[in-house]
VOZAKOL-693163 format. One record per residue: residue number from 1; x, y, z of N, C-alpha, C in turn. Coordinates in nm, 4 decimals, padded with zeros to 6 digits. Last residue first. Example, Ala and Ser with C-alpha at 12.3 -4.5 7.8 and 13.67 -1.06 7.14 Angstrom:
BEGIN
(2, (01.2850, -00.2250, 00.7080), (01.3670, -00.1060, 00.7140), (01.2900, 00.0030, 00.7870))
(1, (01.3190, -00.5690, 00.7800), (01.2300, -00.4500, 00.7800), (01.3200, -00.3300, 00.7800))
end
This chain:
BEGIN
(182, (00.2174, -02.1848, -00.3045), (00.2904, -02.1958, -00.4428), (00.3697, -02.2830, -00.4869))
(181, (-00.0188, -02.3881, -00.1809), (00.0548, -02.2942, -00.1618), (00.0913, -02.3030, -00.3240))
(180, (-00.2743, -02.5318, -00.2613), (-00.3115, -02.4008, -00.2014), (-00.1954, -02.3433, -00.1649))
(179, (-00.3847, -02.7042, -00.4334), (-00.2587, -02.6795, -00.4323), (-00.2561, -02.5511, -00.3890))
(178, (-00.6434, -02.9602, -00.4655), (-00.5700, -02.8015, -00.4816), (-00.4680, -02.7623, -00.4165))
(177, (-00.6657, -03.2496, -00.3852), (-00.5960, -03.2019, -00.5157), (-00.5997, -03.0608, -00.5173))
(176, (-00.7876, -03.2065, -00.1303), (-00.6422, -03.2921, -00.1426), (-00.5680, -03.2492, -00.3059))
(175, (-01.0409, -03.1238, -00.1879), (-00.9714, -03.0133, -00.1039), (-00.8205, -03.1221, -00.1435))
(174, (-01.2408, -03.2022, -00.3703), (-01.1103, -03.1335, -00.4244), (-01.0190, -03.0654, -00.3452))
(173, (-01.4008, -03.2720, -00.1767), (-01.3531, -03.3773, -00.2553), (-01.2829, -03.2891, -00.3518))
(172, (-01.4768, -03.0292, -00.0007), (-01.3924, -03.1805, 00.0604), (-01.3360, -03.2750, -00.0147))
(171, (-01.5868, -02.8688, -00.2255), (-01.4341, -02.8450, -00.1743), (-01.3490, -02.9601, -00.0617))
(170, (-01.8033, -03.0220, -00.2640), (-01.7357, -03.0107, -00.3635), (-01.5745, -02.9845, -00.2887))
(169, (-01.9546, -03.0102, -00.0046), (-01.8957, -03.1454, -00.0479), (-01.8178, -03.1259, -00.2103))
(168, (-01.9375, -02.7594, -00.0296), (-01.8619, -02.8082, 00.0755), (-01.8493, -02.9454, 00.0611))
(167, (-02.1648, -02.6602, -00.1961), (-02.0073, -02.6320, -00.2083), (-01.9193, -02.7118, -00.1033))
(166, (-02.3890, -02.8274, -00.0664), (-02.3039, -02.8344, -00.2092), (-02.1543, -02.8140, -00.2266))
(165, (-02.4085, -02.6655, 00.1824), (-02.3770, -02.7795, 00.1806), (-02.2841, -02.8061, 00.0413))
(164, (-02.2076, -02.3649, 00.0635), (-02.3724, -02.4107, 00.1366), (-02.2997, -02.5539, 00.1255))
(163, (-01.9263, -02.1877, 00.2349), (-02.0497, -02.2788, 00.1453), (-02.1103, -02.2957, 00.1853))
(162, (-01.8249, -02.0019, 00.3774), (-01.9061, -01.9238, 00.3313), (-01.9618, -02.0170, 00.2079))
(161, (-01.6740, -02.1336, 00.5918), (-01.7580, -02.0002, 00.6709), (-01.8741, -01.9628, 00.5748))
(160, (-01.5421, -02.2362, 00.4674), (-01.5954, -02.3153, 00.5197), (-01.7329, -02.2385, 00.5833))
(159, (-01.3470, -02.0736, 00.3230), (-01.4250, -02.1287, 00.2528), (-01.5878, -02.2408, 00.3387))
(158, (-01.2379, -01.9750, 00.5748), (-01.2934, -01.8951, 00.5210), (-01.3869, -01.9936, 00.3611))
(157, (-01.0634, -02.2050, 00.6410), (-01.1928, -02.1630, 00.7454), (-01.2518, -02.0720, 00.6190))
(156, (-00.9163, -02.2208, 00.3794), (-01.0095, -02.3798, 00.3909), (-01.1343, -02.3016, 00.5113))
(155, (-00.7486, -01.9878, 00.4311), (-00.8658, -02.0535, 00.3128), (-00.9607, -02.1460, 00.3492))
(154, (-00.5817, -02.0587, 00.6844), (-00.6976, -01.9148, 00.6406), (-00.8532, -01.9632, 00.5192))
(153, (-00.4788, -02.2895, 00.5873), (-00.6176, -02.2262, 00.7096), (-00.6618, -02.1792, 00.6743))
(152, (-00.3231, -02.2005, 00.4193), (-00.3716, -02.2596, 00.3690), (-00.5162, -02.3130, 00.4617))
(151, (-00.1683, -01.9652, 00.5240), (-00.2359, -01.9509, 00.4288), (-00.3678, -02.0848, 00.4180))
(150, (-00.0082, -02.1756, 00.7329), (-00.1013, -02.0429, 00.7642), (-00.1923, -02.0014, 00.6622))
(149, (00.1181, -02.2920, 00.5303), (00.0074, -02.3884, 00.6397), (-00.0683, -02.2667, 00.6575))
(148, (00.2767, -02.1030, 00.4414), (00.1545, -02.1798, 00.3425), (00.0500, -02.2462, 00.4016))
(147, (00.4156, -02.0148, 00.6174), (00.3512, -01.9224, 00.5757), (00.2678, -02.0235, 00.4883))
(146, (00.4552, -02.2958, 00.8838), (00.4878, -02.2178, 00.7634), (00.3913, -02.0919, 00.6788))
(145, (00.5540, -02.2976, 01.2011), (00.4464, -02.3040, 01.1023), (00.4864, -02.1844, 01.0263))
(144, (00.7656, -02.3486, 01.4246), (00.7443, -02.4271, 01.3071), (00.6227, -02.4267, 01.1951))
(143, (00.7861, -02.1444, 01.5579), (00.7032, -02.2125, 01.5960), (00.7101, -02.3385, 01.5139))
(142, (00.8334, -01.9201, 01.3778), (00.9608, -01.9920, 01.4730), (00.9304, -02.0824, 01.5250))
(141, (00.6105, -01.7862, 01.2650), (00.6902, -01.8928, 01.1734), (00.7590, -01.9086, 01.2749))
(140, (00.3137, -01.7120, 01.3644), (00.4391, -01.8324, 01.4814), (00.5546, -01.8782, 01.3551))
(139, (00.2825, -01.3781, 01.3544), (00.2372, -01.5012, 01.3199), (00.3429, -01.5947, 01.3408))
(138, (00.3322, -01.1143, 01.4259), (00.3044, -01.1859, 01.5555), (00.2297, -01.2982, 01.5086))
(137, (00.3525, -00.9540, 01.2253), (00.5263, -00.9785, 01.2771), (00.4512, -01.0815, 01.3693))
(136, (00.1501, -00.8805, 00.9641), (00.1508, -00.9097, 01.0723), (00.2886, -00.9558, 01.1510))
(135, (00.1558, -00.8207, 00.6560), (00.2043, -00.7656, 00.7519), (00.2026, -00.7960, 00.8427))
(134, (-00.0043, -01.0570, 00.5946), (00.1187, -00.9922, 00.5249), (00.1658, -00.9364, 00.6054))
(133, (-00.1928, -01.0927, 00.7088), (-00.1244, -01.2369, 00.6669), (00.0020, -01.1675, 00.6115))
(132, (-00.3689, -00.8571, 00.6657), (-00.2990, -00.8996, 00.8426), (-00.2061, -00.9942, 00.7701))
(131, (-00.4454, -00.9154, 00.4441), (-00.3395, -00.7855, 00.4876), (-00.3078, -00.8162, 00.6000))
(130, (-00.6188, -01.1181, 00.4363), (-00.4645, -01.1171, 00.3430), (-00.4097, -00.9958, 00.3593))
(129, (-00.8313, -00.9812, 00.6457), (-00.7007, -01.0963, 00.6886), (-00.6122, -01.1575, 00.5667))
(128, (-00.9078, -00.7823, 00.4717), (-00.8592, -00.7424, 00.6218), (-00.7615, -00.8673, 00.6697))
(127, (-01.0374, -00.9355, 00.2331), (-00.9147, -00.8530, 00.2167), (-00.8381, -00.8154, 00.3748))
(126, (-01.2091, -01.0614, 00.4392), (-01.1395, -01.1598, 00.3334), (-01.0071, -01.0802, 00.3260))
(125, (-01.3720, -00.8422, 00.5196), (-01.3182, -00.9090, 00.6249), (-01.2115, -01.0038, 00.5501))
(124, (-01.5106, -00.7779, 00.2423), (-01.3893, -00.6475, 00.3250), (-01.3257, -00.7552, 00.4543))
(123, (-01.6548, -01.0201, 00.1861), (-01.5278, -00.9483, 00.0843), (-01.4411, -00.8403, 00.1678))
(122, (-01.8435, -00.9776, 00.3587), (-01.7004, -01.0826, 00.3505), (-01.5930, -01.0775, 00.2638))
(121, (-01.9706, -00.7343, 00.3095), (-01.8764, -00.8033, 00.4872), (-01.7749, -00.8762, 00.4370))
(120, (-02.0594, -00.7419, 00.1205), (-02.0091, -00.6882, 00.1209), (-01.8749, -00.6729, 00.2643))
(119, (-02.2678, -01.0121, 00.1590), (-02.1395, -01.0423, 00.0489), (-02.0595, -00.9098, 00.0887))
(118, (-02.3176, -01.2156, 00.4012), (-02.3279, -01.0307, 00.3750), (-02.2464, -00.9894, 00.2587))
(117, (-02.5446, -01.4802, 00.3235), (-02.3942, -01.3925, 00.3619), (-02.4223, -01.2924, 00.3385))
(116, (-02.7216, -01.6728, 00.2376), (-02.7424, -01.5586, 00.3584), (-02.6592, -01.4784, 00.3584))
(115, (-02.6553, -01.8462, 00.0324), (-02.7394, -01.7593, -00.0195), (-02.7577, -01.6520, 00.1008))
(114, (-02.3160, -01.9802, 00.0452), (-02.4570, -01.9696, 00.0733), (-02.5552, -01.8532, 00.0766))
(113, (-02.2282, -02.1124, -00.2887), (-02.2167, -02.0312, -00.1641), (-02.3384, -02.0299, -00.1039))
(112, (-02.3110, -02.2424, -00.4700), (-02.2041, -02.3431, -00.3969), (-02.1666, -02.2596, -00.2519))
(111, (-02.4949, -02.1733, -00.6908), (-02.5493, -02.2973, -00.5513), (-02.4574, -02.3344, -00.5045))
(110, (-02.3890, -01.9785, -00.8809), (-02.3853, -02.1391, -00.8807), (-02.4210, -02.2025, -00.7601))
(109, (-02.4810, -01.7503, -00.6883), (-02.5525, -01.8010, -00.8143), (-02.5429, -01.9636, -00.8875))
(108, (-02.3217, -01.7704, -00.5121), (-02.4471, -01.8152, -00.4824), (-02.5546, -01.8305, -00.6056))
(107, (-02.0608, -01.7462, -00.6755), (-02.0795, -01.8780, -00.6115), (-02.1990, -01.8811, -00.5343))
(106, (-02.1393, -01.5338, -00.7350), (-02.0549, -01.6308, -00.8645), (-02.0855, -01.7239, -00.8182))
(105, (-02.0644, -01.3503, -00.5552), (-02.2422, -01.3752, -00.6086), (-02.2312, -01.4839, -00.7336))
(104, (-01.8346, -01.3789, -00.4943), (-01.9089, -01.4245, -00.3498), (-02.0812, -01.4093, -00.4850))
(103, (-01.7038, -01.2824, -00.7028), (-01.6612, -01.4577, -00.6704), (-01.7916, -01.4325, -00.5763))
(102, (-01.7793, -01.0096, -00.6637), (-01.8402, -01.0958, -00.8258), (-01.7774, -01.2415, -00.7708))
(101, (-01.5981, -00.9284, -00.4151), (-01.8106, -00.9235, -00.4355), (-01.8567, -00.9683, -00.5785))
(100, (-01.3608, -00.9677, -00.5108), (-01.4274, -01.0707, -00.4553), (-01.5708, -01.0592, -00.4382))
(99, (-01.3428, -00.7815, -00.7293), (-01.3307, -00.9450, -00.7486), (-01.3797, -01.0091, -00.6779))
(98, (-01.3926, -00.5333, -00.5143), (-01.4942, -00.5816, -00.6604), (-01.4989, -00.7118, -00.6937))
(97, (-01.1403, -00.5737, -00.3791), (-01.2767, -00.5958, -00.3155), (-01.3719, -00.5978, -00.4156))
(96, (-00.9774, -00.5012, -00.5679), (-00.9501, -00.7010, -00.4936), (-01.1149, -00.7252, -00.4375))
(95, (-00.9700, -00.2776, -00.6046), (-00.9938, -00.3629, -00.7363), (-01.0199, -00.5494, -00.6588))
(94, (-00.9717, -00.1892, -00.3818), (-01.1086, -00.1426, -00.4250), (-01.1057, -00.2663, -00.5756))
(93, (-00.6943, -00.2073, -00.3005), (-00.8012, -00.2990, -00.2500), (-00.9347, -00.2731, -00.3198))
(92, (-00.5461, -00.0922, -00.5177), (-00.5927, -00.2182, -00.5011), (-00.6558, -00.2678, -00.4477))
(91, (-00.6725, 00.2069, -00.4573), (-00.6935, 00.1205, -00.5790), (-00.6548, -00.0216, -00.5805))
(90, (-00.5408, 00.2006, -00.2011), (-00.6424, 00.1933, -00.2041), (-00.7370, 00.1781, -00.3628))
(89, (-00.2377, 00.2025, -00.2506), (-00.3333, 00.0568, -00.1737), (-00.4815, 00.0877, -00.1734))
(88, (-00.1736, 00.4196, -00.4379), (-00.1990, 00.2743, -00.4606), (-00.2944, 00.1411, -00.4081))
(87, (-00.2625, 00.5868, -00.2064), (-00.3336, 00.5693, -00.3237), (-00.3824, 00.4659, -00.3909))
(86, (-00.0492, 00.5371, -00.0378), (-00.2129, 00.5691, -00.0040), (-00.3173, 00.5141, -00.1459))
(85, (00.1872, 00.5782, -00.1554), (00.1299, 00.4857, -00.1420), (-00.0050, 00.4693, -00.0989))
(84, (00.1666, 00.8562, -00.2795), (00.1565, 00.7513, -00.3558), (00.1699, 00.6090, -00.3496))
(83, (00.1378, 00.9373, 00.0138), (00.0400, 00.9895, -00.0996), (00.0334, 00.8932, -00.1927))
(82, (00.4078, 00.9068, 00.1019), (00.3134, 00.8293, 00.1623), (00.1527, 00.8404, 00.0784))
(81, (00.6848, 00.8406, 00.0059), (00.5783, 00.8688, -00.1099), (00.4615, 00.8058, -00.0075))
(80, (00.8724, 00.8003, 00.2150), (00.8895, 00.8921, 00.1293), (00.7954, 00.9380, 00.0358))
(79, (00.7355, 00.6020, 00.4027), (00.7636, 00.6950, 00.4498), (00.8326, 00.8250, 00.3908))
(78, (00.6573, 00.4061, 00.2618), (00.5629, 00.4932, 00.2980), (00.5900, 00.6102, 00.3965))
(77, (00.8707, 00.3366, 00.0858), (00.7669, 00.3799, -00.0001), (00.6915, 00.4652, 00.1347))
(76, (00.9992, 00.2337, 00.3581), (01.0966, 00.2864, 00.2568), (00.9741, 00.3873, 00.1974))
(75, (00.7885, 00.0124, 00.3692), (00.8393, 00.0726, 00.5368), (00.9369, 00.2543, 00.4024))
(74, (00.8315, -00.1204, 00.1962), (00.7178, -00.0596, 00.2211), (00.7570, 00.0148, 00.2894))
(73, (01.1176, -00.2231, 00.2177), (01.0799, -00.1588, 00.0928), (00.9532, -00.0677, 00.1255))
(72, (01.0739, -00.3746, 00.4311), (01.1597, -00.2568, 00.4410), (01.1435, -00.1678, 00.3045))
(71, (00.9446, -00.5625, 00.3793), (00.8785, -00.5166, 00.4261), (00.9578, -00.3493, 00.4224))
(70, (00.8869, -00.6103, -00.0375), (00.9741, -00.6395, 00.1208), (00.9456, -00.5564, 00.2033))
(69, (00.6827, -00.7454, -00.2566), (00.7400, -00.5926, -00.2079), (00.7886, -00.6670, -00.0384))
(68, (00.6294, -00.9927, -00.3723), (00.7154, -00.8593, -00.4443), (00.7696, -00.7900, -00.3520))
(67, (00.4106, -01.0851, -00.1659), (00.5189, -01.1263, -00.1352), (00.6526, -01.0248, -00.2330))
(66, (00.1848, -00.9613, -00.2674), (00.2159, -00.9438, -00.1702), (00.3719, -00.9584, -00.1472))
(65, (00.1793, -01.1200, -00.5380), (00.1148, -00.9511, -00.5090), (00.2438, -00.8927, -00.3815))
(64, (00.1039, -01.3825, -00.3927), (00.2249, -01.3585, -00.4926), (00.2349, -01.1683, -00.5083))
(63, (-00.1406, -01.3153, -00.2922), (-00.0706, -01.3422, -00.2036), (00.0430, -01.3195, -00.2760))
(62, (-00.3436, -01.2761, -00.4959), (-00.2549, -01.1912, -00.4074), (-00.1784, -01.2201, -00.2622))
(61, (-00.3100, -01.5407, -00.6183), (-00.2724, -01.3937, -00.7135), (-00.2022, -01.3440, -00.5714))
(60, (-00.4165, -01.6695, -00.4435), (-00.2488, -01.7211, -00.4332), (-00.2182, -01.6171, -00.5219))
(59, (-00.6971, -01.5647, -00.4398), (-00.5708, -01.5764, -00.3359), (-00.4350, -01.6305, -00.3197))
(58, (-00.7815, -01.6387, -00.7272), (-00.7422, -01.4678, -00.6847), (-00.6695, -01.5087, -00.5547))
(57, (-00.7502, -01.8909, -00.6578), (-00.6543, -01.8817, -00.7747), (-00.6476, -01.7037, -00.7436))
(56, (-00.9445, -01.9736, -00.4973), (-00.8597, -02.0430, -00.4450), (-00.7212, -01.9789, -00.5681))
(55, (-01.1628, -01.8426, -00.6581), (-01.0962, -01.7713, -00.4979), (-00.9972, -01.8047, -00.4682))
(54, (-01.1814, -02.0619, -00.8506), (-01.1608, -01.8919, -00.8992), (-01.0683, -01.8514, -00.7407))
(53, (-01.2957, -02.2590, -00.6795), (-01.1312, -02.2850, -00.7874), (-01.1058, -02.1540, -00.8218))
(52, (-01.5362, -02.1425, -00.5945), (-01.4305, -02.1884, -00.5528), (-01.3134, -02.2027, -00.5574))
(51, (-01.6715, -02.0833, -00.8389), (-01.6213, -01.9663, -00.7293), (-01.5630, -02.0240, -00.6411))
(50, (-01.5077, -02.2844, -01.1445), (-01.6383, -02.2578, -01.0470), (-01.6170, -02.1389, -00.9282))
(49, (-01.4013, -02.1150, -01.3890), (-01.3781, -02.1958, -01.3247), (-01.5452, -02.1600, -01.2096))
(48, (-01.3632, -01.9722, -01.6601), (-01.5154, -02.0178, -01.6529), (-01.4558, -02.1571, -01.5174))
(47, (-01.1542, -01.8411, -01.8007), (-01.1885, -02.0331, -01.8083), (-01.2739, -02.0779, -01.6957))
(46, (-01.2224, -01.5920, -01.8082), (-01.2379, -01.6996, -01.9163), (-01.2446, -01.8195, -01.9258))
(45, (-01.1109, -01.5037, -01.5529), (-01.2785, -01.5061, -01.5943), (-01.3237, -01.6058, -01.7009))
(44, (-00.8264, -01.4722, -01.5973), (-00.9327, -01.5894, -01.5059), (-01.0218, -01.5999, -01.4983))
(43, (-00.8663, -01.2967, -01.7371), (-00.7907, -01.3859, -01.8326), (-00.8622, -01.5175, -01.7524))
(42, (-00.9657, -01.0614, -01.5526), (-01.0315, -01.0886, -01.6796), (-00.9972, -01.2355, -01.7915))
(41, (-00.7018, -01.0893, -01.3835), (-00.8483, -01.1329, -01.3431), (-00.9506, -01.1754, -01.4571))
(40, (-00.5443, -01.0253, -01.5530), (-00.4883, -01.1185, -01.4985), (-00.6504, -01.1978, -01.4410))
(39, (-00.6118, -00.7557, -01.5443), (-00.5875, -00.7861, -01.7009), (-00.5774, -00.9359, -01.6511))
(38, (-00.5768, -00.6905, -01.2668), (-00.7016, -00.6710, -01.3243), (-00.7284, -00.7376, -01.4892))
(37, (-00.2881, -00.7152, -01.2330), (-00.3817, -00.7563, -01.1847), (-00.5037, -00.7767, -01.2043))
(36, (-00.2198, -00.5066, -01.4165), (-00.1716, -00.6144, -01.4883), (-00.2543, -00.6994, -01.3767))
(35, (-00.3323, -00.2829, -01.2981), (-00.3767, -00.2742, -01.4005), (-00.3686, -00.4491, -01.4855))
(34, (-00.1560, -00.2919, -01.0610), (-00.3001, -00.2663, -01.0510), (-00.3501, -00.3527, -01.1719))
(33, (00.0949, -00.2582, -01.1779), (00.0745, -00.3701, -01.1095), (-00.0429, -00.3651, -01.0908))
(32, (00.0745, 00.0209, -01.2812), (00.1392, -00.1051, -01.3495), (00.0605, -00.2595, -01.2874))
(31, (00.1066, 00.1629, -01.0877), (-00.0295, 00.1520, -01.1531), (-00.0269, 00.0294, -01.2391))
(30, (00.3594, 00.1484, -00.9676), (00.2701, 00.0944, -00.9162), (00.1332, 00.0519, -00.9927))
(29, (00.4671, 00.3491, -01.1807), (00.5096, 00.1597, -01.2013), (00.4339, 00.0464, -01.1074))
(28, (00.2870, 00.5574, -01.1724), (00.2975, 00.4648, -01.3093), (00.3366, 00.3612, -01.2575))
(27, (00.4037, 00.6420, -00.9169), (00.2797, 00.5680, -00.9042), (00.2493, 00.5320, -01.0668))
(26, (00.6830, 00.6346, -00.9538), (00.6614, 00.5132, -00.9175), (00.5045, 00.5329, -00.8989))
(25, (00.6742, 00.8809, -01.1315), (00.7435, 00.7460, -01.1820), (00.6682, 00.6003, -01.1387))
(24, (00.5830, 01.0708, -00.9629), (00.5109, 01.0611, -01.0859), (00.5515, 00.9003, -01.1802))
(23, (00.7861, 01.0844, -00.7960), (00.6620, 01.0590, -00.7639), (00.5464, 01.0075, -00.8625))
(22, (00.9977, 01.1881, -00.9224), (01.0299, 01.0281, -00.8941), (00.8661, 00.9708, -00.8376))
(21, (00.8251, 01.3534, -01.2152), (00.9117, 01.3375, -01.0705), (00.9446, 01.2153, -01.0156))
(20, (00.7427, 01.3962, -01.4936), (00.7606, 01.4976, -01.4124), (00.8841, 01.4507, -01.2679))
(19, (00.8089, 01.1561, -01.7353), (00.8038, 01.1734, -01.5822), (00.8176, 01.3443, -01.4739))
(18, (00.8688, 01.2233, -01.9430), (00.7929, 01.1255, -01.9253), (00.6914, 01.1405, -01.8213))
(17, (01.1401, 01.3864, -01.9402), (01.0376, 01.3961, -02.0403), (00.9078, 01.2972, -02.0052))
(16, (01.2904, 01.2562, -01.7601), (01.1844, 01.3865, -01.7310), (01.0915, 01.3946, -01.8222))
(15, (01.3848, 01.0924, -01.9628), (01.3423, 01.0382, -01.8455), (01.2330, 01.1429, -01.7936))
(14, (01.5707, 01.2412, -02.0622), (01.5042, 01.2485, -02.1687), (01.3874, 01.1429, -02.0133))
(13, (01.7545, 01.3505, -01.8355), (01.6880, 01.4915, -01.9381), (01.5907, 01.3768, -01.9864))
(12, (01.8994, 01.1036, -01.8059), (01.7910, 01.1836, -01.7411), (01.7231, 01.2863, -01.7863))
(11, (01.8831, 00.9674, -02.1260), (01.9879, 01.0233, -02.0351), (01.8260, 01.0862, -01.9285))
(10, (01.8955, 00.5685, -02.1154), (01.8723, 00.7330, -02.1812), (01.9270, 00.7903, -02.0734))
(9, (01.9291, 00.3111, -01.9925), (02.0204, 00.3542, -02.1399), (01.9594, 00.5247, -02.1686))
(8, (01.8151, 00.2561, -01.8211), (01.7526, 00.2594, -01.9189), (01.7385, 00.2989, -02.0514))
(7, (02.0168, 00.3030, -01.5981), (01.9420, 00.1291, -01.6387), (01.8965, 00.1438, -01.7451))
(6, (02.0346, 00.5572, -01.6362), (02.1671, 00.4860, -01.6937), (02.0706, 00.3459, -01.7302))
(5, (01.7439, 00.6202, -01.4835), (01.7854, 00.6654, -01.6200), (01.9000, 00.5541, -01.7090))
(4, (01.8209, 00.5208, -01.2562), (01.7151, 00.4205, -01.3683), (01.7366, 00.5144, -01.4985))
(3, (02.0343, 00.6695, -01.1669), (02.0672, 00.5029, -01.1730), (01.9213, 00.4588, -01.2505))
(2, (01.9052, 00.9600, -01.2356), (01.9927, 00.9025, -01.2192), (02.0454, 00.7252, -01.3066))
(1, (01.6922, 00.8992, -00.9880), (01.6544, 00.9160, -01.1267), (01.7761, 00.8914, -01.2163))
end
């Protein structure tokens, strides 16, 4: 408290004032990131992209999401604030899993998904492998495969898993122009 107090030019006394505790700090600066995620979603709602180009833009969101926090940093957070990480991750996934059950009826309403899916399956199996993609230690980067090739599988099977014809001759003829890493 301390070293962000000085960062922040006040004195710790006036820092408390805000903040009951270092606990109370970082789930504000976590909530932060929730909130600017969700403000970020609503901005991508506006330009009215199809549920394709939308998914292909919430998954490089959270993948960028992802990449902020180092593993030792987590490893750090969940073993001193395991409450206020609990929390956090479970307001984000509840905010990632809403986005994606409105992309998965976005795109059977536009005729590009297919009308059988379990929308609530694939939205929780979607979020289950951008958390394996993050955390996982037993993906081949030494192998020569890059975290974007890997990413960029992931997408293309999972888009493949869940158009109808339509969508799939849409995403074959925009699959060379999207830009599925960063």
């Amino acid at each position: 408290m301390d070293d962000i107090a000085r960062e922040l030019g006040m004195s710790k006394k006036t820092l408390y004032e805000y903040f009951d505790n270092k606990s109370s700090l970082l789930s504000a600066i976590l909530r932060t990131t929730v909130d600017d995620f969700s403000e970020w979603y609503e901005n991508l709602k506006l330009q009215d992209l199809n549920a394709i180009d939308e998914l292909l833009q919430i998954s490089k969101r959270v993948n960028d999401e992802f990449a902020k926090f180092s593993p030792s940093n987590n490893y750090d957070l969940k073993k001193y604030y395991p409450e206020v990480i609990k929390e956090h991750i479970t307001h984000e996934k509840k905010l990632t899993y809403t986005i994606l059950v409105e992309n998965l009826k976005k795109g059977i309403a536009g005729n590009i998904y297919r009308n059988d899916i379990d929308i609530e399956l694939i939205a929780e199996l979607y979020i289950q492998k951008m958390v394996a993609l993050h955390t996982s230690d037993d993906f081949w980067f030494d192998a020569g495969i890059t975290f974007e090739k890997i990413f960029e599988t992931m997408f293309e099977n999972h888009i493949r898993g869940i158009v109808n014809p339509i969508g799939l001759e849409y995403f074959e003829q925009r699959k060379s122009q999207l830009k599925l890493d960063n």
